[in-house]
C-alpha positions in Angstrom: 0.0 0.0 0.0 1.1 3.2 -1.0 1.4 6.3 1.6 0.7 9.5 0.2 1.3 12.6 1.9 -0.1 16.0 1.3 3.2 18.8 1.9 1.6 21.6 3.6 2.1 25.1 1.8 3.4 23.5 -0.9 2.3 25.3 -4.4 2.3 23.1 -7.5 5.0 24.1 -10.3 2.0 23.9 -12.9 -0.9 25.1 -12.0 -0.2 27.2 -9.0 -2.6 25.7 -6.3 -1.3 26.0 -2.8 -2.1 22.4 -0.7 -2.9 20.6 -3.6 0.7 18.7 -4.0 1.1 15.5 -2.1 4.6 12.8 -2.4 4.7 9.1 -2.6 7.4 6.6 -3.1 7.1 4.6 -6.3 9.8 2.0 -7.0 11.8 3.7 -4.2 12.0 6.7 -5.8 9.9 10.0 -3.7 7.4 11.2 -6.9 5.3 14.5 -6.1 1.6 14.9 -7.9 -1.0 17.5 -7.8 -4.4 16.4 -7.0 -6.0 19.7 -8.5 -4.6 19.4 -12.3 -2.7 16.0 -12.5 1.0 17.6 -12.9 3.5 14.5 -11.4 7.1 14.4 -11.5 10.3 12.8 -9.6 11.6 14.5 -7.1 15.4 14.9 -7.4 17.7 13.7 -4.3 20.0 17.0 -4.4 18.3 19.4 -6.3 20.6 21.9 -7.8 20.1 25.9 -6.9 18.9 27.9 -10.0 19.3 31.3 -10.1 20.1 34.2 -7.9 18.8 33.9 -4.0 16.2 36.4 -3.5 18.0 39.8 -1.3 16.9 39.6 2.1 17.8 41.6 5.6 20.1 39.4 6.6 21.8 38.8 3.0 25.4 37.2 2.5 27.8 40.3 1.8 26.4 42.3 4.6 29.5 41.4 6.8 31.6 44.4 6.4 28.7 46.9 6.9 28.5 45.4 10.3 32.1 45.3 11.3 31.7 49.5 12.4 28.3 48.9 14.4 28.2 49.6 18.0 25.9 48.0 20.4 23.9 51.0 20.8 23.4 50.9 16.9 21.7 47.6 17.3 19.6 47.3 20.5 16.8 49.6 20.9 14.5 49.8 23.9 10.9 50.2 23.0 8.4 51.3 25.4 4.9 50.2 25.5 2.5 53.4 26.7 -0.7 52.8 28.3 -3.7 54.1 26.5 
C-alpha cells in the first residue's frame, strides 16, 4: 500500500494551487503529484540551486557593513504606553 502525503504550503510548479501537492514513493524513488490538475514528477535527491537567492535583511555580503556597528546601533528599547 502506497502512503501519500499532502506537503503543507506547498504550491504546485504547474498550476499554482497551494495544498494541492502530495509525495509518494514509487519504485523507491519519492514522486510529487497535484491532485488539483494531475502535474507529477520525480523528485530529485540533491536538487541543484537555479538562479540568484532572493535579497533579504540578513543577506550574504552584509558582513563588512557590520564590522563598524556599535551595540547601541543595534539594541533599541521600546516602550509600550498605556492608552
Amino acid at each position: 500500500m502506497t502512503i501519500k502525503r499532502f506537503i503543507a504550503g506547498a504550491v504546485c510548479p504547474s498550476c499554482g494551487v497551494q495544498d494541492s501537492v502530495r509525495v509518494f514513493q514509487k519504485k523507491g524513488r519519492d514522486v510529487r503529484e497535484c491532485v488539483d490538475c494531475g502535474f507529477s514528477d520525480e523528485v530529485q535527491e540533491k536538487p541543484a540551486l537555479v538562479g540568484e537567492l532572493p535579497e533579504t535583511r540578513i543577506s550574504h555580503g552584509d558582513e563588512d557593513k557590520l564590522e563598524n556597528v556599535t551595540e547601541d546601533q543595534i539594541v533599541q528599547v521600546v516602550r509600550i504606553l498605556d492608552s
